[in-house]
VEXDREN-2710 file (C-alpha; in Angstrom, 1 decimal):
% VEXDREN-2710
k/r/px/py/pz
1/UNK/0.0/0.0/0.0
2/UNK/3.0/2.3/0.8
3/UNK/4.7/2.1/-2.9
4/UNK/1.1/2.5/-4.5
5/UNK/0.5/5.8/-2.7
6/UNK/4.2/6.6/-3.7
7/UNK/3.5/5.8/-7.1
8/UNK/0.3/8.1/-7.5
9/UNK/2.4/10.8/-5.9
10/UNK/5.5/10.7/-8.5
11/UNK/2.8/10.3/-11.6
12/UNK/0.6/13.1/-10.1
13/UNK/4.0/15.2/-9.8
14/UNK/5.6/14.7/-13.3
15/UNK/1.9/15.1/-14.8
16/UNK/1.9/18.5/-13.1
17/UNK/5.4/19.4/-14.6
18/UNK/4.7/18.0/-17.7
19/UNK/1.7/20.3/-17.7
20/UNK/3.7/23.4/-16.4
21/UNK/6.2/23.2/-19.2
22/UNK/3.6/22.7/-21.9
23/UNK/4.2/25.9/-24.3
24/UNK/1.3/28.0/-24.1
25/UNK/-0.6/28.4/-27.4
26/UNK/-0.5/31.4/-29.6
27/UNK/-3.5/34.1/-29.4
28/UNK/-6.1/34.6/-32.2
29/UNK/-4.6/37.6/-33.8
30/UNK/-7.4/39.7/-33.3
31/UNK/-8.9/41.4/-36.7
32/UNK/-9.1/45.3/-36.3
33/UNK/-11.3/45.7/-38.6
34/UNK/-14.1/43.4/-37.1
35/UNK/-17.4/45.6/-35.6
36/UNK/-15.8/49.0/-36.9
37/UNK/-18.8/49.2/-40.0
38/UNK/-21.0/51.9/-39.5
39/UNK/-23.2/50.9/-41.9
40/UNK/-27.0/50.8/-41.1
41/UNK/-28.3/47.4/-41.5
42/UNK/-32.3/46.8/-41.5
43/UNK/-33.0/46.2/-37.4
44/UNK/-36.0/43.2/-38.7
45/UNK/-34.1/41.1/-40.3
46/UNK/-31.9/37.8/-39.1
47/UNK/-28.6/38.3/-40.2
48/UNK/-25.8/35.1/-40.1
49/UNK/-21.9/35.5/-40.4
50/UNK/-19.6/34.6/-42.7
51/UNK/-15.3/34.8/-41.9
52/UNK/-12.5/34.8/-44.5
53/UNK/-9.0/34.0/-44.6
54/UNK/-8.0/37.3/-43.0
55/UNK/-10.7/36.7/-40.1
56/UNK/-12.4/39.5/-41.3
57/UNK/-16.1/38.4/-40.0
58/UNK/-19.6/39.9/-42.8
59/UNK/-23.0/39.8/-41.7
60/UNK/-24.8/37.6/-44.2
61/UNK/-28.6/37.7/-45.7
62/UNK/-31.1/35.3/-47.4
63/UNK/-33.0/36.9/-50.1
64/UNK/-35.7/34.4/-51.4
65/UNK/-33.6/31.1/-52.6
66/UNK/-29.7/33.0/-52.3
67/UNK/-27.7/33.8/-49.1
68/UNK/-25.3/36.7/-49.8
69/UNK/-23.0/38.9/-48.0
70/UNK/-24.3/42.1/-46.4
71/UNK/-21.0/43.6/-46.4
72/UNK/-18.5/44.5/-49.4
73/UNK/-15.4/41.9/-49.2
74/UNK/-11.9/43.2/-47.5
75/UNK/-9.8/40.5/-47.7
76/UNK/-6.1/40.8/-49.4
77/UNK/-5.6/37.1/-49.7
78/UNK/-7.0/34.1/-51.6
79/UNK/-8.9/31.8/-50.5
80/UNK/-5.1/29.8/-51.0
81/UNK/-3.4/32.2/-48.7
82/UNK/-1.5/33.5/-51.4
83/UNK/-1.8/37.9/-50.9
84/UNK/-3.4/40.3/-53.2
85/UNK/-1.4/42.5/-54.3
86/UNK/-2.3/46.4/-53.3
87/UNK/-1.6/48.8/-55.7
88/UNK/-2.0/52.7/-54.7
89/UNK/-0.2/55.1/-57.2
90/UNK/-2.9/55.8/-60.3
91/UNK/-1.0/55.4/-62.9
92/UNK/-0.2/51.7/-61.8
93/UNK/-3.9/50.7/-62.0
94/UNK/-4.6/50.8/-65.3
95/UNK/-2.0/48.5/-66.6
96/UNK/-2.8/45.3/-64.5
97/UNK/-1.7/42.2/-66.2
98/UNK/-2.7/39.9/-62.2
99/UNK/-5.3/40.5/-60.2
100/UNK/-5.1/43.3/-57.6
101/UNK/-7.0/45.5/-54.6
102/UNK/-6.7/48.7/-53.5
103/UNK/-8.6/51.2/-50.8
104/UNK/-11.3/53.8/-51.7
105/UNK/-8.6/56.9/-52.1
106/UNK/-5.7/54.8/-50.9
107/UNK/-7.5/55.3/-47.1
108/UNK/-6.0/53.4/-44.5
109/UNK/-8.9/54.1/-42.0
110/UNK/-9.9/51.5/-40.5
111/UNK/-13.4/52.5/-39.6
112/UNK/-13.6/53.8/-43.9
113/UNK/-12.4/50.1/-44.9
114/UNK/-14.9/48.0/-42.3
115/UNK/-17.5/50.1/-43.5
116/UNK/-17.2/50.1/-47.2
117/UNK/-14.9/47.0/-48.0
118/UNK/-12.0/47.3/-51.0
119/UNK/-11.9/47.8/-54.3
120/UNK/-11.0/44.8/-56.7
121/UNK/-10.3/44.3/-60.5
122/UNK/-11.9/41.9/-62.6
123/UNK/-8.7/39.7/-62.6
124/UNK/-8.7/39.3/-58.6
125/UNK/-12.6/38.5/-59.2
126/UNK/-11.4/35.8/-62.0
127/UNK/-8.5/34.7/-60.1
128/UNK/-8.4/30.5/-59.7
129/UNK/-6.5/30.8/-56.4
130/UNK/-10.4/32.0/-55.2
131/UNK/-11.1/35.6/-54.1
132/UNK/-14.5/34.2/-52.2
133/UNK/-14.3/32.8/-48.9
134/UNK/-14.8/28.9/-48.3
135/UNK/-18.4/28.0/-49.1
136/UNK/-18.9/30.8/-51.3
137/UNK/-18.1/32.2/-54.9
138/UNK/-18.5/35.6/-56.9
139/UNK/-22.3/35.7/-58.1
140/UNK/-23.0/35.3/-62.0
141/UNK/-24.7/37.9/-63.8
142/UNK/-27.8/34.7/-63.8
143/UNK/-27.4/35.1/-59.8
144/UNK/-27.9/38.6/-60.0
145/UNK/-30.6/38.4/-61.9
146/UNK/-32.4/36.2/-59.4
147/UNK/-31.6/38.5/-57.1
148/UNK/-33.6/41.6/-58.6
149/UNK/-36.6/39.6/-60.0
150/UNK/-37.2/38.3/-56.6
151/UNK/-36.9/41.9/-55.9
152/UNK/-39.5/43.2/-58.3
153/UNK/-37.4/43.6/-61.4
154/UNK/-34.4/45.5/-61.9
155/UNK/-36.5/49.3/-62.2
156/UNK/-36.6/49.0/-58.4
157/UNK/-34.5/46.2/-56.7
158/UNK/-31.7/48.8/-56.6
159/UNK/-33.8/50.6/-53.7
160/UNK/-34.9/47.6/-51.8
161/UNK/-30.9/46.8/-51.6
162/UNK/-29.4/50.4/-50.9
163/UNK/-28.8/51.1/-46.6
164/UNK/-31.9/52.8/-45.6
165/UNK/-30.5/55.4/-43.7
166/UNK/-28.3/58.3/-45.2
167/UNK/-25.3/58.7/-43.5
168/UNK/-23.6/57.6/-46.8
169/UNK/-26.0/58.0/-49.9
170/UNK/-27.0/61.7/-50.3
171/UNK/-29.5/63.1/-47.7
172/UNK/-32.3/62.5/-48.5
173/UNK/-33.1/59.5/-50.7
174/UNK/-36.3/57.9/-50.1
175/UNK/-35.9/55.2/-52.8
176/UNK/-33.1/53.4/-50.1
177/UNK/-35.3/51.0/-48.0
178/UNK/-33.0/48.1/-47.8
179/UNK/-36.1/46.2/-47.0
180/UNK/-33.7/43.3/-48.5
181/UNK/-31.2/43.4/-45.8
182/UNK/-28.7/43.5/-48.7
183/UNK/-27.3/47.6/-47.3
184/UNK/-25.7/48.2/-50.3
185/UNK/-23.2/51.4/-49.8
186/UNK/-21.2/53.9/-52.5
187/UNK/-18.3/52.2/-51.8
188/UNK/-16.1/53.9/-55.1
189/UNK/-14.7/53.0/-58.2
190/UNK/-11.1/53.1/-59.6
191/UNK/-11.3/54.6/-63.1
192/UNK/-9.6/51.8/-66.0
193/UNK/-8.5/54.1/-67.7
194/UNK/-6.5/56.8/-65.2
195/UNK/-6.7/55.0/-61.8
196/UNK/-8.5/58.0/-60.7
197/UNK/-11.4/57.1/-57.9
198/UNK/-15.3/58.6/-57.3
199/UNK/-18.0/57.4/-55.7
200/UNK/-20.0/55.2/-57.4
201/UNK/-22.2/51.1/-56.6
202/UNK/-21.0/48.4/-58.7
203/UNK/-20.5/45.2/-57.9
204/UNK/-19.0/42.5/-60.1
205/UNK/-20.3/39.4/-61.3
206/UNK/-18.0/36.6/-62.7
207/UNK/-19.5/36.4/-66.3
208/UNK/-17.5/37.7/-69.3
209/UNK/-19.4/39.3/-71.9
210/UNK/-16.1/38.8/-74.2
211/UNK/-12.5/39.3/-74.0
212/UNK/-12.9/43.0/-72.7
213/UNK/-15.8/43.6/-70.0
214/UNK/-17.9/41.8/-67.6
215/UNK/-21.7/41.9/-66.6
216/UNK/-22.0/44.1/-63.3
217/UNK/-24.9/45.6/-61.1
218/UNK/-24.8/49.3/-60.6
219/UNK/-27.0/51.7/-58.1
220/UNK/-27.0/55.0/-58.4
221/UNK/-28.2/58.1/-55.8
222/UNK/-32.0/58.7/-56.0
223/UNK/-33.2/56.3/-57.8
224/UNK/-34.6/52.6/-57.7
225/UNK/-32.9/50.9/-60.4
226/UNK/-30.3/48.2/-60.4
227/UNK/-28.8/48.5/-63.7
228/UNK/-26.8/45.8/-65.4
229/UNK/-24.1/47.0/-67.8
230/UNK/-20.5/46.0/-69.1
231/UNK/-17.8/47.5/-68.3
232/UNK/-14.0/46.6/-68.7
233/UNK/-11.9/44.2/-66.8
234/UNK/-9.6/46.9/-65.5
235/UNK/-12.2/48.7/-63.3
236/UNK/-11.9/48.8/-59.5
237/UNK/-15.5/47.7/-58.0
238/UNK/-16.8/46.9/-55.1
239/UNK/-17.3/42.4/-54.4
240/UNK/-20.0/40.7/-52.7
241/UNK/-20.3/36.8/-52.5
242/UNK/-23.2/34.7/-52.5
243/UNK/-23.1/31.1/-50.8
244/UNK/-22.3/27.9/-53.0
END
């Protein structure tokens, strides 16, 4: 009985060091810009979540048959890992022969870049490596089209999707209801042609129309519409994903 109760002693005693010496797992590196949107999202709907490779954490909506992201995409990796590269001086924009991102007037606010997500050229959007998070891909210019006719048509989706209140469209505009839950912001453009930025809705779909522009969705101040058009690859819009 004596060499049992020594025995549970010594393996009580090296499981205690064992334990003490055990190297302490890293910390979650915690994402900055995680609950810094100010964006005004409709109070009577049930959003979900969504996180990407960065950790950056998007509210999430189901319209009708689709769940998409109620925020624009920030991330500046692939769903691989591999980084996006950020390009900032104008001139450089234009001539993109690889995908890349960039910030609405180069900002580097975090509160600016929560809110209204990044800018992204078409051949980030295209990219095999995966601009989408896990579960999730860019939304063909069919899945957009879903989207507005379950939305009435494209002569008035656009205001059922744009943030109700006005902190960022023009004051006032009573065709933003948001009554989707989709809070859709002016987030900018970057210009394909200078690298010059304005404000401006588009987001990008992944279906060519040929070897030179894209089907996109754009909303504009005042007004009800989303309007699909074609622009060229080299444009800097706006991304939002819908769920595979």
């Amino acid at each position: 009985m004596k060499h049992l109760r020594l025995f549970i002693i010594m393996v009580a005693l090296s499981a205690a060091f064992l334990y003490g010496c055990k190297k302490e797992e890293e910390p979650v590196p915690v994402n900055p810009y995680n609950g810094r949107t100010f964006a005004i999202f409709n109070p009577d709907k049930s959003y979900g979540t969504l996180t990407d490779i960065d950790g950056n954490i998007y509210k999430t909506i189901t319209i009708g048959t689709q769940t998409w992201m109620a925020e624009n995409l920030r991330t500046t990796r692939y769903r691989n890992g591999d980084p996006i590269p950020q390009i900032k001086p104008d001139e450089d924009w234009p001539g993109l022969i690889a995908g890349g991102f960039c910030n609405f007037n180069n900002t580097e606010n975090v509160d600016t870049i929560a809110t209204f997500g990044r800018l992204y050229n078409w051949l980030a959007v295209n990219d095999s490596r995966n601009l989408a998070p896990l579960g999730w891909h860019i939304p063909t210019d069919e899945e957009w089209t879903t989207l507005t006719n379950f939305l009435g048509g494209d002569s008035v989706a656009g205001g059922k999707m744009k943030e109700k209140e006005q902190p960022h469209w023009v004051n006032p505009d009573p065709n933003a209801t948001n009554e989707s839950g989709f809070t859709a912001l002016p987030a900018g453009m970057r210009d394909n042609s200078s690298g010059a930025f304005s404000v401006n809705c588009t987001f990008w779909s992944s279906t060519e129309v040929d070897n030179c522009s894209v089907w996109c969705r754009f909303l504009y101040v005042g007004q009800d519409g989303c309007i699909r058009y074609n622009p060229g690859k080299t444009y800097g819009f706006s991304v939002r994903c819908i769920k595979d």
